[in-house]
DRENSEMAR-42597 format. One line per field, with one value per residue (C-alpha): x, y, z; residue in one letter. Coordinates in steps of 0.02 Angstrom, whole numbers, m for minus. Example, Ala and Ser with C-alpha at 12.3 -4.5 7.8 and 13.67 -1.06 7.14 Angstrom:
% residues 2
c1 (615,684) .
c2 (m225,m53) .
c3 (390,357) .
residu (A,S) .
END
This chain:
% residues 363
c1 (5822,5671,5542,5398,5219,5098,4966,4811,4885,4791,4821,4866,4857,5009,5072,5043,5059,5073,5068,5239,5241,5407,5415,5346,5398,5301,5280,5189,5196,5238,5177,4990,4876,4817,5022,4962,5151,5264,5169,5191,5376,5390,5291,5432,5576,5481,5476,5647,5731,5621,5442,5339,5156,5132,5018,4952,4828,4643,4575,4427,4314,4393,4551,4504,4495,4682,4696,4652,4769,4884,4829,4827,5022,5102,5110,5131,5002,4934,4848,4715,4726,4549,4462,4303,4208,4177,4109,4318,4349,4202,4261,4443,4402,4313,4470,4572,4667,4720,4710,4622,4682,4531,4463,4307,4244,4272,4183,4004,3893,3903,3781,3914,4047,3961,3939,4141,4168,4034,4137,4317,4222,4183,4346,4459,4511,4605,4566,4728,4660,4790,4789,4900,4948,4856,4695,4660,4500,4542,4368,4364,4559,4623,4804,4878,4970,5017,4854,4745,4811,4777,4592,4583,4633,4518,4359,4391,4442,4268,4169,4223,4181,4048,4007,4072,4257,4413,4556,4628,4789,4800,4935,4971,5104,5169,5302,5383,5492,5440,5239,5246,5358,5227,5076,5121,5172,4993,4892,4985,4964,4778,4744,4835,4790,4935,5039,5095,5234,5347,5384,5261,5329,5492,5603,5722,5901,5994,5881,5725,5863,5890,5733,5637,5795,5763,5590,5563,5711,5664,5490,5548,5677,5532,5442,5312,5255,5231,5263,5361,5356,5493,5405,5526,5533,5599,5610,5497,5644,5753,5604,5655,5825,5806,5694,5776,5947,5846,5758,5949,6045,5875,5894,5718,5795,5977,6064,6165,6343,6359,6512,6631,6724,6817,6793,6984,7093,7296,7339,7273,7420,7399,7387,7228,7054,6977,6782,6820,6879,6724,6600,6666,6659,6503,6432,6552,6519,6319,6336,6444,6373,6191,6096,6213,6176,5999,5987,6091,6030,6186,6250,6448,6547,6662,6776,6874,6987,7100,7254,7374,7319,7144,7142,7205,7089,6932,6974,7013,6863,6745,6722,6850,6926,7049,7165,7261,7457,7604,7654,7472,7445,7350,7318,7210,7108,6982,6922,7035,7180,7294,7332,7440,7466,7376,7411,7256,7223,7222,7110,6954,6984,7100,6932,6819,6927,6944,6732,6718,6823,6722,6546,6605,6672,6520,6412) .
c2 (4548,4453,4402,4490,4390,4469,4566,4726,4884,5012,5188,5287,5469,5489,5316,5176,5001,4838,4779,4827,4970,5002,4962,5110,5163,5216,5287,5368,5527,5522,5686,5718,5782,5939,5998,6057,6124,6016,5872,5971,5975,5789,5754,5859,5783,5611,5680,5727,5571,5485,5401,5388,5356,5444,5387,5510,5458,5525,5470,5565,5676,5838,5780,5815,6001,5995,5852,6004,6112,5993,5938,6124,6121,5953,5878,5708,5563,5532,5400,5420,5270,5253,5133,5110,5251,5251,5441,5504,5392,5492,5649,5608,5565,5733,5810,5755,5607,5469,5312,5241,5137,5027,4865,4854,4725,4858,5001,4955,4845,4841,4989,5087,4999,5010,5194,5219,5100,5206,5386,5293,5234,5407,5480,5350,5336,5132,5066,4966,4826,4828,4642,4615,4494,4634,4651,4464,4432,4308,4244,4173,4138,4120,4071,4196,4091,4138,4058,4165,4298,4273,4199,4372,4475,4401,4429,4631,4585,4493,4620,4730,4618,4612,4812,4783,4866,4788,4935,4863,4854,4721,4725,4552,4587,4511,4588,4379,4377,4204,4229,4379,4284,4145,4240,4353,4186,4102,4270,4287,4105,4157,4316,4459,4623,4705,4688,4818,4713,4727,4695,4776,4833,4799,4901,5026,5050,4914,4751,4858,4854,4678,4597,4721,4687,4492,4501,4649,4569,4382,4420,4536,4420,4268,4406,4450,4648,4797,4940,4935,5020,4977,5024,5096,5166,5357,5476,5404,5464,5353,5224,5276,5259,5088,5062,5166,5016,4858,4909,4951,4795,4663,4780,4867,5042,5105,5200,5353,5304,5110,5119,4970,4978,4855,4834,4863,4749,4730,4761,4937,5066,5137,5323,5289,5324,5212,5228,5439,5430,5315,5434,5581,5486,5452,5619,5729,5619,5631,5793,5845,5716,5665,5795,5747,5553,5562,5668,5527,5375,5326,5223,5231,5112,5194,5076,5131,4988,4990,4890,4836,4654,4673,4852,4872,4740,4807,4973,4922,4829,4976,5128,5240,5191,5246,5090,5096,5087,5134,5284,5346,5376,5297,5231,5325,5204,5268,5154,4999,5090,5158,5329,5410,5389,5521,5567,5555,5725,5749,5589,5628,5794,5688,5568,5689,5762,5578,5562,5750,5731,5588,5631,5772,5666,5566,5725) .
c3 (4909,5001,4907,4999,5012,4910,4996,4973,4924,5076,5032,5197,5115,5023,5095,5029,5136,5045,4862,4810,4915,4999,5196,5294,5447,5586,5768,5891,5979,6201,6220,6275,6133,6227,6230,6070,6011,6097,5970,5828,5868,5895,5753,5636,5739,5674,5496,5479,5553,5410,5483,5354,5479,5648,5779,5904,6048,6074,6250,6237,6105,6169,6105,5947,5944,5966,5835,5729,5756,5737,5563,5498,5565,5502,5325,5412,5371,5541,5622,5770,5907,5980,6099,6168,6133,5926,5919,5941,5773,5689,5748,5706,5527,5489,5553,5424,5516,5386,5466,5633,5761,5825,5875,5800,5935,6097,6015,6027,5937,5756,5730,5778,5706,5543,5581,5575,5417,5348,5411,5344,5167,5139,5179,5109,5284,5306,5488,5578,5687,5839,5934,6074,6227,6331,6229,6198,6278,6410,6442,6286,6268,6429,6371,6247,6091,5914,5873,5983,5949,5754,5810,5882,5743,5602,5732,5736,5523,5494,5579,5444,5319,5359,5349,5170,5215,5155,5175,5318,5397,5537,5683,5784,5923,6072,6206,6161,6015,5967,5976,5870,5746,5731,5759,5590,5500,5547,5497,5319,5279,5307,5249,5126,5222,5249,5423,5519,5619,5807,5947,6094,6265,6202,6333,6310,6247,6191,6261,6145,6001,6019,6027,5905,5782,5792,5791,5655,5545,5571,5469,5367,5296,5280,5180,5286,5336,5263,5373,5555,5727,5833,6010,6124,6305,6277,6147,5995,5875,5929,5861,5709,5685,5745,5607,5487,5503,5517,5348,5277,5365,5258,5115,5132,5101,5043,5167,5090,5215,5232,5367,5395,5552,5665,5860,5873,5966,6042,5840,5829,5866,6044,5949,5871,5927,5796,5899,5885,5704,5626,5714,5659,5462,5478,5569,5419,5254,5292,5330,5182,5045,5129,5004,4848,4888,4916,4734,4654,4726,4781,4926,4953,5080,5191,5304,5461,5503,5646,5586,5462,5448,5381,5374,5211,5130,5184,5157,4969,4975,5004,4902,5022,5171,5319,5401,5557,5529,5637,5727,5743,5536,5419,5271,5146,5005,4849,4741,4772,4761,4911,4892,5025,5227,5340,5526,5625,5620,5424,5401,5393,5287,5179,5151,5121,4984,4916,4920,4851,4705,4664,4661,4571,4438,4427,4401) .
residu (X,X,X,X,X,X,X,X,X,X,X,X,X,X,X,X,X,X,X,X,X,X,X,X,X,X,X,X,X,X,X,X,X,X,X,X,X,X,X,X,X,X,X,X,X,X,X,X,X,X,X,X,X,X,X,X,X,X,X,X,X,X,X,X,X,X,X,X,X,X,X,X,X,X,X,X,X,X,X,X,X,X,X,X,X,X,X,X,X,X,X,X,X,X,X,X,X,X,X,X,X,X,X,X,X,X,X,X,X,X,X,X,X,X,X,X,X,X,X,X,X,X,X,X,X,X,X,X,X,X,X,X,X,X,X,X,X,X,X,X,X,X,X,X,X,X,X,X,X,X,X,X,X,X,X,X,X,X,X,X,X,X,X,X,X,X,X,X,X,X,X,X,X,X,X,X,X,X,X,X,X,X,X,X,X,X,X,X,X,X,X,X,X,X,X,X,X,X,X,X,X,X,X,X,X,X,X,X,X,X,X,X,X,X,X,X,X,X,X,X,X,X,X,X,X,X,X,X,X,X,X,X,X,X,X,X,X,X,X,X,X,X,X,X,X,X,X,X,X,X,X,X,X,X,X,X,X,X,X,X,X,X,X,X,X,X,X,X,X,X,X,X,X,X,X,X,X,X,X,X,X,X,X,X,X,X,X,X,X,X,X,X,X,X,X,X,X,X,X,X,X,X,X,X,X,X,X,X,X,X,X,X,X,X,X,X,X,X,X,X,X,X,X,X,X,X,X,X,X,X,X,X,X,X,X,X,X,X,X,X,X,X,X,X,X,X,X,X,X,X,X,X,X,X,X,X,X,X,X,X,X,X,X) .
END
């Protein structure tokens, strides 16, 4: 386990971010505010794949008679993203919103700023500080580095000092995986607000998975953030399950199925459909044993091995396991132990009878 830096506990409703807070997980709705239901739906579809934070955007102070419906419809602690004009973040936090999105330096002059801190103080309402490559103010930094993009950040930070407000959340992110890396090391060598850490304008599909993964993981292993967004082209759910494995693959959260399985090669018998088989593990046991798992706190290792050469060992290694032998069967393994073969088509009922029997003994 990483030894996290230590940093302000900010309390986003129910949420907490830093201290010795678990690592949240967050996103942010792609469809417009004023599509008042089709929100609400991605907003549950967000909930049940397991973000913690949504983000939705308000462009403009009619926005927020639909950010009130939406409140009265979702249970999810939501943040409002809001630039330039500071009466949407007053508006936002008398609708019940739980965090704001702002840079306190393009809102107006500090009246006004102090007018929101003032709004958030009296709500309990944290404000994020978002700094990017594409909001450094290139007047005064014309080349964006780690370093200005930190020099950035602690100008929106001080101005809230100043107004006397500490529970902040800062965000430092750069569509280059080595900036945001440094950036995030420079800011929490200098200050312990909490970060809210990725990769912007990271892509889509698997080059988004990549870099994100690299990015996200690198920090997260050095001990630094507090609560993630992977920010993908598409479907914001997909955001999540990103999330959902980087925080299992450093540690950060437990999955309920951890499954082993080979890339298959000239060993695996010509019968078996080793990709087939480990998805339809994977889809069955959470489906079958995801409730019972969560309820126990329990993680159990599942390995779908495609030969007779390492096959066996893994699949002794694990908790249960399925490997490859001849004549398109398989081995069947529980607890370190072989137990019978299995054709292909009894295998995965065979497992689940093996995982079953089990939990039920451990009840």
């Amino acid at each position: 386990m990483r030894k996290r830096r230590e940093t302000r506990a900010v309390r986003v409703g129910s949420v907490v971010i830093g201290g010795a807070a678990p690592v949240s997980i967050q996103s942010m709705t792609s469809v417009p505010i004023e599509d008042v239901q089709g929100t609400i739906g991605q907003i549950r579809r967000l909930e049940e794949q397991g973000a913690d934070i949504v983000r939705l955007a308000l462009r403009n102070v009619e926005a927020v008679e639909y950010l009130r419906e939406i409140r009265k419809s979702v249970s999810m602690m939501l943040t409002a993203d809001i630039h330039f004009n500071y009466r949407i973040a007053l508006e936002a936090i008398k609708a019940g919103v739980n965090k704001v999105r702002i840079n306190p330096g393009n809102i107006g002059d500090e009246s006004r700023v102090s007018e929101v801190v003032r709004a958030a103080r009296d709500h309990g309402v944290p404000i994020r500080i978002g700094v990017n490559a594409g909001s450094v103010d290139r007047k005064k930094y014309p080349h964006v580095t780690p370093e200005s993009l930190v020099e950035s950040a602690m100008e929106h930070v001080e101005i809230l000092e100043r107004n006397n407000f500490q529970d902040i959340i800062v965000s430092i992110k750069s569509s280059d995986v080595f900036q945001t890396i440094e950036a995030n090391r420079i800011f929490s060598r200098r200050s312990t607000y909490p970060l809210h850490i990725g990769l912007t304008e990271a892509g889509y599909g698997l080059a988004c998975v990549v870099q994100s993964s690299i990015a996200i993981g690198h920090l997260l292993l050095d001990g630094i953030g507090d609560t993630i967004r992977v920010s993908m082209t598409g479907d914001p759910v997909e955001e999540v399950v990103v999330a959902k494995r980087i925080l299992e693959t450093v540690g950060e959260r437990n999955p309920l199925i951890r499954l082993v399985s080979c890339p298959t090669c000239g060993r695996t018998d010509t019968a078996l459909d080793i990709l087939q088989l480990a998805r339809d593990v994977e889809e069955r046991c959470n489906a079958s044993f995801g409730d019972i798992l969560r309820g126990m706190n329990k993680t159990i290792t599942v390995a779908v091995m495609g030969c007779e050469v390492n096959g066996p060992g893994e699949a002794s290694e694990a908790d249960f396991g399925l490997a490859g032998a001849r004549e398109g069967n398989l081995l069947l393994f529980a607890r370190g132990c072989k137990i019978r073969k299995v054709s292909q088509a009894q295998a995965v009922d065979a497992l689940l009878e093996e995982i079953r029997a089990s939990l039920d003994e451990s009840h």
